[in-house]
C-alpha positions in Angstrom: 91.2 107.5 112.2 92.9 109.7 114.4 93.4 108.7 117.7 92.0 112.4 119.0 88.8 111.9 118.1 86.6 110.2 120.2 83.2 108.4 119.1 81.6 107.2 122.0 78.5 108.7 121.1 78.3 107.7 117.6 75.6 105.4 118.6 72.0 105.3 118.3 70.2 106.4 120.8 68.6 103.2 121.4 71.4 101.4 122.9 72.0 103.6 125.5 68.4 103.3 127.2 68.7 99.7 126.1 72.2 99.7 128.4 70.2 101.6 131.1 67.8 98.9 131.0 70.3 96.5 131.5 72.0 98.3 134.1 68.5 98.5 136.3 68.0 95.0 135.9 71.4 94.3 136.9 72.2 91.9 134.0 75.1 90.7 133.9 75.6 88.2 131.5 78.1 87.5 128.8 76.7 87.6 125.6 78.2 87.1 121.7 77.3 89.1 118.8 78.1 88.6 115.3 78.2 91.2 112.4 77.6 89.9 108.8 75.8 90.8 106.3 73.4 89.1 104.1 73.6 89.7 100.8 76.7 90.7 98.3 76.5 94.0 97.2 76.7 95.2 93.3 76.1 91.7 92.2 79.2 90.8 92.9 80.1 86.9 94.2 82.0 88.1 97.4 83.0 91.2 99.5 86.0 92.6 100.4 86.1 92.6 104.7 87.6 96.2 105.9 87.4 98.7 108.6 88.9 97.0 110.7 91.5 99.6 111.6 89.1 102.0 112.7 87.2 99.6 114.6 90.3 99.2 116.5 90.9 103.0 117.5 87.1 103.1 118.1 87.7 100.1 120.8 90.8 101.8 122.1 88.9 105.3 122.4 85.7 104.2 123.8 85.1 106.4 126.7 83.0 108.7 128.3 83.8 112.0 128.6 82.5 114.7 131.4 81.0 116.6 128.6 79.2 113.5 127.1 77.8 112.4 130.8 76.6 115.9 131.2 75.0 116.0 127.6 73.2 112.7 128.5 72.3 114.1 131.8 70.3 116.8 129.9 68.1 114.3 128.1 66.3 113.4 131.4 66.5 109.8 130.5 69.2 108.5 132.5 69.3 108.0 136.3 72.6 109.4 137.9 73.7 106.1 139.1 73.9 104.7 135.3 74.9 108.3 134.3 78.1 107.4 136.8 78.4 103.9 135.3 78.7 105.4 132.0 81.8 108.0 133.8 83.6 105.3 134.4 82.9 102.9 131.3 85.9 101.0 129.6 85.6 98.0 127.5 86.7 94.8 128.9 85.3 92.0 126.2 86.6 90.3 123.7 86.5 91.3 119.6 87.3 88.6 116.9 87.3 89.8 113.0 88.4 88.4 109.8 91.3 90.3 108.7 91.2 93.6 106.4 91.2 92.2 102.7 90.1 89.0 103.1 87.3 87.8 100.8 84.1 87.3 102.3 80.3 85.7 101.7 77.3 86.1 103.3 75.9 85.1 106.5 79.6 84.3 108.0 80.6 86.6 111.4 83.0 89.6 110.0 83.3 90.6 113.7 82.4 88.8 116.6 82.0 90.4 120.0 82.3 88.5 123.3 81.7 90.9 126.0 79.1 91.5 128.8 75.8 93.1 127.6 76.1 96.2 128.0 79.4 97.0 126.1 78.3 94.7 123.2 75.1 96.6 123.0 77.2 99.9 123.3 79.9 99.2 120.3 77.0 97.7 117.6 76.3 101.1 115.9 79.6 102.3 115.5 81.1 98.7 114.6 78.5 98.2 111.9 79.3 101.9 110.5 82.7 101.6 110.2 82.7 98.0 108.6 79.8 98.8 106.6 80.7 101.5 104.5 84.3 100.6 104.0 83.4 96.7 103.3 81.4 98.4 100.1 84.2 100.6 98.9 86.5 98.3 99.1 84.3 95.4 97.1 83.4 98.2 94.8 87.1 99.0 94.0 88.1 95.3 93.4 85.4 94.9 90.9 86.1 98.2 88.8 90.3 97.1 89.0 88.8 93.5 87.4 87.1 94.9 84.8 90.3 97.4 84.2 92.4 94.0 83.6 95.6 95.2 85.3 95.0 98.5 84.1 95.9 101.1 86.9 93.0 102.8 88.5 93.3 106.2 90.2 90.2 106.8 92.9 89.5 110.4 92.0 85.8 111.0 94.3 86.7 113.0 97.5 84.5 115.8 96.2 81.5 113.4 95.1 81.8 111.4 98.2 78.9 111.8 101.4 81.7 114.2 103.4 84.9 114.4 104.7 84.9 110.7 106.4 83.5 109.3 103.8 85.9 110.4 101.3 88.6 109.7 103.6 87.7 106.2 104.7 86.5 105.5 101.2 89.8 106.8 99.7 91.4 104.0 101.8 89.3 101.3 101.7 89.4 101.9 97.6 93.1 101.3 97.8 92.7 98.1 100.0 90.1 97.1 97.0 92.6 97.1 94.7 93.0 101.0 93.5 96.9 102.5 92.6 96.2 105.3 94.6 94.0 108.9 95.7 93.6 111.9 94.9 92.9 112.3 98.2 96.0 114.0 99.9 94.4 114.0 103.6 94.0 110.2 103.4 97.8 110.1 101.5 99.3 111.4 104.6 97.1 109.4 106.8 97.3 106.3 105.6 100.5 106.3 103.4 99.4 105.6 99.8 100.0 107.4 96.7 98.3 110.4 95.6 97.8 111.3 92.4 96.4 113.6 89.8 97.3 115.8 87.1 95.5 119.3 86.6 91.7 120.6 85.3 89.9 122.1 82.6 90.6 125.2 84.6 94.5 125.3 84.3 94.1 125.4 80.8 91.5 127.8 80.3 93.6 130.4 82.6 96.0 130.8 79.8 96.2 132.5 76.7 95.9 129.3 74.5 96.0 125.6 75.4 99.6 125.2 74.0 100.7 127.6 76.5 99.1 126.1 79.1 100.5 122.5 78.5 103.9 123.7 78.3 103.9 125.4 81.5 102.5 122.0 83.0 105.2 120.3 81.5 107.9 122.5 82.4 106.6 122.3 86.0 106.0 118.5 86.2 108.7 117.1 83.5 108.5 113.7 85.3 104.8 113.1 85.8 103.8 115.3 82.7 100.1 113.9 81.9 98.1 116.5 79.6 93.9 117.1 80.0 93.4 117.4 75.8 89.6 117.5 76.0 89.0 120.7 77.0 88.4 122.8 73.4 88.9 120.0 70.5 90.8 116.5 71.5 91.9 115.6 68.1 92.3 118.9 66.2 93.5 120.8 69.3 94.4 119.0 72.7 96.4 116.3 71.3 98.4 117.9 68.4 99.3 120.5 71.4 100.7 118.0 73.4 102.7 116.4 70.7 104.5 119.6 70.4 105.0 119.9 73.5 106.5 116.3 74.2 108.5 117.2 70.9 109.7 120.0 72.2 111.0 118.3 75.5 112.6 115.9 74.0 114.4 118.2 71.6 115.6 119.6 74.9 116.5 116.3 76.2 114.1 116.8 79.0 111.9 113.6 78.1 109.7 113.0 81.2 110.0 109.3 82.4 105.2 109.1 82.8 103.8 111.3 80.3 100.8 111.2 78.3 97.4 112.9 78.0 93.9 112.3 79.7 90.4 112.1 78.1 87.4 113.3 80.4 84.7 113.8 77.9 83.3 112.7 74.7 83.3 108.7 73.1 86.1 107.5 74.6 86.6 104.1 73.1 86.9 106.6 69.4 88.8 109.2 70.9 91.4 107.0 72.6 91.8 104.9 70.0 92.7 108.0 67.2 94.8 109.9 69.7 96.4 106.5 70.4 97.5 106.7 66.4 98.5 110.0 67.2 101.1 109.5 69.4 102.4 106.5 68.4 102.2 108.6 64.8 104.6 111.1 65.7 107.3 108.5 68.0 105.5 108.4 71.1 104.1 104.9 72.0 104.9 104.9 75.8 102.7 108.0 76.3 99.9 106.9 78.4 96.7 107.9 78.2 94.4 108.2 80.9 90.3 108.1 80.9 88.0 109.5 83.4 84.2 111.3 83.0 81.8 108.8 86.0 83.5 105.5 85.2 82.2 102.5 87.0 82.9 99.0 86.3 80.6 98.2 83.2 81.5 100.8 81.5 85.0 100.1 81.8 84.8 96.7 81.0 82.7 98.0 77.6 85.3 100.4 76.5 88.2 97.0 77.0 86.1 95.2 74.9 85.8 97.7 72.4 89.5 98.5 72.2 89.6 101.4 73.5 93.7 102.5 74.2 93.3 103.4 77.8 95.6 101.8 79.8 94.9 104.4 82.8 91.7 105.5 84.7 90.1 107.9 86.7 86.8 106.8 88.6 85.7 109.0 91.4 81.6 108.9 91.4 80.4 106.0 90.8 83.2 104.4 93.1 83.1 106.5 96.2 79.7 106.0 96.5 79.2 102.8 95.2 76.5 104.5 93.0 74.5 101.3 91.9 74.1 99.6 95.6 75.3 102.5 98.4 74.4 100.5 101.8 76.3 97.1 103.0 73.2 95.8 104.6 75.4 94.5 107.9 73.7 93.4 110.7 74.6 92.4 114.3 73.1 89.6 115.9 72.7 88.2 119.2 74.0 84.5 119.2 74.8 83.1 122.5 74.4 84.1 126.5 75.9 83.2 129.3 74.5 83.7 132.9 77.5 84.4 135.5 77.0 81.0 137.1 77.0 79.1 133.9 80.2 77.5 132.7 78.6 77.7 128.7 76.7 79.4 126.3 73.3 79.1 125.5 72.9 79.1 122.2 70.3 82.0 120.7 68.3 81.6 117.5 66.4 84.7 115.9 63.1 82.8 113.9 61.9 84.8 111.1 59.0 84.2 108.5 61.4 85.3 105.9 64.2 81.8 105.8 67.7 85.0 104.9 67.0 86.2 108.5 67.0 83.6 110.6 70.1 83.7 112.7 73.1 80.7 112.6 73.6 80.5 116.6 75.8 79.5 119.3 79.5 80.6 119.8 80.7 80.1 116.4 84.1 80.7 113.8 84.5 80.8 110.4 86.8 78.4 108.4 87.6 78.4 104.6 88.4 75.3 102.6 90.4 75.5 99.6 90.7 73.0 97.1 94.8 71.4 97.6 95.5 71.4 93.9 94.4 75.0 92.5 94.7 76.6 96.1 90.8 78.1 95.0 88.3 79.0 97.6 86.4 75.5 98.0 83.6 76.7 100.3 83.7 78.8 103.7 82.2 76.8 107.1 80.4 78.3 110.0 81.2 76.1 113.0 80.9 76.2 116.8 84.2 78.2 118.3 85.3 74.7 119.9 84.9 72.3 117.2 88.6 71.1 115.5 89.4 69.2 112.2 92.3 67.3 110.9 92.5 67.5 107.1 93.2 64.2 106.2 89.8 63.3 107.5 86.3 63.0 105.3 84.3 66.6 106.4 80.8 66.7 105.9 79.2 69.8 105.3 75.7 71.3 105.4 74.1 73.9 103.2 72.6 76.7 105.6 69.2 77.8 103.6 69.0 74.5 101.2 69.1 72.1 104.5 68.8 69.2 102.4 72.3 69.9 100.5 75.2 68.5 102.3 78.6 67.3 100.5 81.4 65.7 101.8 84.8 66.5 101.4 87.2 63.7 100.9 90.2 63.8 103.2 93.3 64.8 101.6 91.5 66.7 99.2 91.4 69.8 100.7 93.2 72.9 103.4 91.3 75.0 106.1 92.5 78.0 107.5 90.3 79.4 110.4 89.4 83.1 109.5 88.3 84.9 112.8 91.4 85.9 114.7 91.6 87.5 118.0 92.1 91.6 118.1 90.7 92.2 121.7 90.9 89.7 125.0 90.0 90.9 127.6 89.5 94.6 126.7 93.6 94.8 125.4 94.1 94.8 121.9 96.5 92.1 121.0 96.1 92.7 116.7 98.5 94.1 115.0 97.0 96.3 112.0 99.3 96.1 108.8 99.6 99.0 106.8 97.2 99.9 104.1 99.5 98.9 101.3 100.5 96.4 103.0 96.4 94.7 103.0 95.9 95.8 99.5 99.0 93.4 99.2 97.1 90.6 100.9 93.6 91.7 99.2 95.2 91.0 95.7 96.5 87.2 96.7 93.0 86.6 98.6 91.2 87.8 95.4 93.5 85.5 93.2 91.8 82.5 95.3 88.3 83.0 93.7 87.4 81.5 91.0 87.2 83.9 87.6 83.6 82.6 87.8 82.8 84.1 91.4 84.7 87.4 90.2 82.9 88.0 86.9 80.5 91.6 86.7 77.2 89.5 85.9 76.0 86.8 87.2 78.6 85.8 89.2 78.9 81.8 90.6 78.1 81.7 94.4 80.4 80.7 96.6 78.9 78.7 99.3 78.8 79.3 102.9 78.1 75.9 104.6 77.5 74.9 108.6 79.1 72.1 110.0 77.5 69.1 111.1 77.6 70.1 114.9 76.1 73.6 113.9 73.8 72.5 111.7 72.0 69.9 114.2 71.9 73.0 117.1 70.6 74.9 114.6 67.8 72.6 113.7 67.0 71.1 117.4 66.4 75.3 118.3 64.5 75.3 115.1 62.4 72.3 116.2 61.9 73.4 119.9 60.2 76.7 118.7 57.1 74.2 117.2 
């Protein structure tokens, strides 16, 4: 995001009269907030946690401007005292998140937010935004590069995606998922990941014939020379034309060191496989060949299992957007307060008819157990922020919604690793953001520790998100008090 831009107002309108309200009533106290979300999206057995970048510059930036005071002042709802509260408005709480990358489940904080009432209220809008929409992108991406089974894929849907941010932010958050690269220059320079692309229908159709065309490409781009054959005939046309004009390169000792052709049309498990033939027909068994026309996951993973020879693809649409589920469903919920003369939280429990929405409360983390042997995700732990645990110890463990599941962990048997870290104390940010390549790096290892049964397109296994014993009894005794 760049640091210029200033979205203090990307809030709803809602939490500023809230904040108001707060401000008459002279509230003070300390609150905590989580944001998670409840359900995966796409059917997929985890998500991908990003965003957290931006949520950063958000934090750094939040301010209000003279302007913005004076467009608030117009709406004749705010008194002039809050309106100079507002003037003067830095945030001074805390902010813990799971880093960008990480695998994540259900129900577990993403973000927590310790920080007086007011500023937590101020920051959920924009927070959830950010995290929301590039937590989908990125969980999105990681499935399509599954199904592509270490075949590259290209994100090609800046002109598909819902506007410039979105294409942006979704550009980089694809990458983080798992994607080789953009086509998306702006987020290129940005964020400093490869862009790529080759040409369109319309470069060849502005020449005399297709031939001419391709060589022209080729004589431009000798070392990243990939030819669009679909656009009159792909068999008796696009690929006998670029044939001749790899032959003619290498003839001239100008063999390009990525070459190929890319399909965007048509049956592409038959064409790939006869232009494969092709090529490989007249000497050319390195040439890639690419695939794009609104790819998503499935249909990747159909074209691998019917052999189609792509080894390269394109997916912009369905990706971008995340066609099939488009919302993250985050939330952000209040979980603990703390009056200024109290030395500890009080624990906050939202009760709802419906058993998902009924809130885990208290000051909590988030730990994840992996299995010593295989180094696999085990299960993931919601517990209190103060509780601590010593491996070599039995751990019993409590399942959230199915209350009367519990297992027990023998000691020895397994690692934690506590996933909330601090970025904010205090209102100073004390995270240091890695580059984008450098969390598609960590994504890739954190994706290696789920199971191929949590990662599969359909019916993925569930990996579970337990409470620990401490948790789980606070839970229950707030549970129990509201009868």
């Amino acid at each position: 995001m760049d640091e210029k831009r200033n979205f203090t107002l990307l809030t709803d309108f809602y939490e500023l009269t809230m904040m108001q309200g707060y401000f008459r009533e002279k509230a003070d106290d300390i609150v905590v907030f989580d944001a998670f979300y409840r359900k995966n999206p796409s059917g997929s057995g985890y998500a991908i946690a990003c965003g957290l970048e931006q949520v950063i510059d958000y934090i750094k930036n939040l301010s209000f401007s003279y302007e913005d005071v004076d467009y608030l002042r117009s709406l004749n709802m705010f008194d002039e005292e809050f309106l100079n509260y507002l003037a003067g408005f830095h945030f001074t709480g805390d902010i813990y998140a799971i880093p960008e990358g990480s695998v994540v489940f259900p129900y577990e904080p993403l973000v927590k937010v310790v920080a007086p009432i007011m500023e937590a209220q101020l920051v959920e809008t924009a927070l959830l935004n950010i995290v929301n929409h590039q937590s989908l992108i990125a969980t999105k991406a990681s499935r399509v590069c599954y199904a592509a089974k270490g075949d590259g894929i290209m994100e090609f849907g800046l002109r598909r995606a819902q506007g410039p941010d979105a294409g942006t932010f979704g550009a980089r958050a694809a990458v983080i998922g798992g994607c080789v690269g953009t086509s998306n220059v702006i987020c290129g320079k940005q964020f400093g990941v490869p862009v790529l692309g080759t040409h369109a229908h319309s470069w060849i159709m502005s020449f005399p014939d297709e031939y001419t065309a391709f060589k022209r490409y080729a004589e431009l781009y000798p070392d990243a020379c990939t030819l669009l054959v679909d656009t009159y005939d792909t068999l008796k046309s696009g690929v006998p034309n670029a044939i001749r004009v790899f032959d003619e390169m290498k003839a001239e000792g100008k063999m390009p060191t990525r070459y190929g052709i890319r399909l965007d049309s048509g049956d592409l498990a038959y064409l790939s496989k006869k232009a494969r033939k092709m090529l490989d027909a007249a000497g050319y068994p390195d040439a890639v060949i690419a695939a794009s026309s609104d790819l998503d996951e499935y249909l990747i993973n159909s074209l691998k299992n019917q052999g189609a020879a792509i080894t390269s693809w394109g997916v912009g649409t369905n990706l971008i957007t995340s066609a099939d589920n488009p919302s993250f469903g985050g939330v952000y919920k209040l979980a603990a307060i703390k009056k200024p003369e109290d030395e500890e939280f009080t624990a906050k429990i939202k009760i709802s008819e419906n058993p998902a929405k009924i809130t885990n409360p208290g000051n909590k983390t988030v730990f994840r157990l992996y299995n010593k042997e295989t180094g696999k995700i085990k299960a993931d732990l919601i517990t209190l922020s103060d509780e601590t645990y010593n491996e070599a110890a039995d751990l019993e463990i409590f399942d959230q919604m199915a209350t009367w599941k519990r297992s027990t962990l023998p000691g020895g048997s397994y690692e934690i690793r506590e996933m909330l870290v601090p970025v904010f104390l205090k209102g100073q940010c004390v995270y240091q953001n890695p580059s984008t390549m450098e969390i598609r790096e960590y994504c890739q290892k954190e994706l290696n520790t789920l199971w191929d049964e949590t990662r599969r397109l359909v019916n993925p296994q569930e990996v579970f998100v337990d409470l620990s014993k401490p948790l789980y009894d606070l839970k229950q005794k707030l549970l129990n008090s509201r009868h």
